[in-house]
Legacy VTK file of the C-alpha trace (Angstrom):
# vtk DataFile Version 3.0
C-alpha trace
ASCII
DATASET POLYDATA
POINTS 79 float
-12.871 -7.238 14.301
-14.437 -10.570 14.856
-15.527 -13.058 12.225
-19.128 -11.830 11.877
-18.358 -7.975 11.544
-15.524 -8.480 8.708
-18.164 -10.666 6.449
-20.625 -7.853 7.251
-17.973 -5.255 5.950
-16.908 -7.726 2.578
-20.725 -7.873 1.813
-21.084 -3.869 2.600
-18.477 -3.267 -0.534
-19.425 -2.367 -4.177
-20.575 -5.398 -6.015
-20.542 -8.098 -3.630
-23.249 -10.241 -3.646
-22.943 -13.235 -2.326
-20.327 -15.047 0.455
-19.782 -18.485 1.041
-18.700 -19.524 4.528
-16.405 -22.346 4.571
-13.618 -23.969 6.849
-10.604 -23.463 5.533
-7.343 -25.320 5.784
-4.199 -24.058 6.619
-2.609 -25.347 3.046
-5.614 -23.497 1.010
-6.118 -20.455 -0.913
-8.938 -18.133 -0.971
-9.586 -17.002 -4.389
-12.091 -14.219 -4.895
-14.170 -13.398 -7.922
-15.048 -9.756 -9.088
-17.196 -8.878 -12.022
-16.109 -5.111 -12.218
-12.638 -3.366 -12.138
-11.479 -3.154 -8.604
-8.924 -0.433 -7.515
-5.610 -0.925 -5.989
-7.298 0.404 -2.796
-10.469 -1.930 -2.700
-8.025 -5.348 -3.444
-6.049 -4.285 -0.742
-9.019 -3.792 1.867
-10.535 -7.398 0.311
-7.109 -8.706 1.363
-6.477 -7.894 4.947
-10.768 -8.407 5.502
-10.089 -11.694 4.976
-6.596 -11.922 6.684
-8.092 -10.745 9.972
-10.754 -13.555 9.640
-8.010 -15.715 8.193
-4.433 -14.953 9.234
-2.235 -15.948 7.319
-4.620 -17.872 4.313
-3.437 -17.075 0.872
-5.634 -15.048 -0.964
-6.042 -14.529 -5.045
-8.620 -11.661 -5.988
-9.721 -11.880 -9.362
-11.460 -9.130 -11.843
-13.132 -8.448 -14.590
-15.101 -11.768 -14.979
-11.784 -13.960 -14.655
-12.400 -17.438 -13.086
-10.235 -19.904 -12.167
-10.023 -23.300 -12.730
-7.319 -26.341 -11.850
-7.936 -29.075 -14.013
-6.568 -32.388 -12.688
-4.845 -34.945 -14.791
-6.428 -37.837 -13.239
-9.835 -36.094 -14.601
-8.455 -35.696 -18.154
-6.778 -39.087 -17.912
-2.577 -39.332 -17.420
-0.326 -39.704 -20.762
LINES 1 80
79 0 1 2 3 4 5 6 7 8 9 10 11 12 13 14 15 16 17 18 19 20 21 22 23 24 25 26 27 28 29 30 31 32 33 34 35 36 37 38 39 40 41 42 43 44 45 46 47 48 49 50 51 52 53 54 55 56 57 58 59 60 61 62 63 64 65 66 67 68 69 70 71 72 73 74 75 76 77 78
């Protein structure tokens, strides 16, 4: 499966609307956000759509509304 055909098949699945397209570093993780519930079955066929269009990239697949969020201490000011 070639890039084009597995974002085609993420956008085909329940309740994704909307992919961004982005290089991505070997040292960076993917994270996904869901609104909904996902099964066991759908997470795992999230996971290796993106593996095959980025082997071996980290990926974190979030549900339910949960976002995440690094917050750097130079933003928040060292102590």
């Amino acid at each position: 499966m070639n890039r084009r055909d597995a974002i085609k098949a993420v956008m085909a699945m329940p309740g994704v609307t909307a992919i961004a397209v982005a290089t991505v570093a070997p040292e960076d993780v993917i994270v996904l956000e869901h609104p909904g519930l996902l099964s066991q079955e759908a997470v795992a066929n999230i996971r290796a759509t993106v593996q095959r269009v980025w082997p071996g990239q980290r990926v974190i697949v979030l549900e339910e509304g949960m976002t995440m969020q690094i917050q750097r201490a130079a933003a928040v000011g060292a102590r």
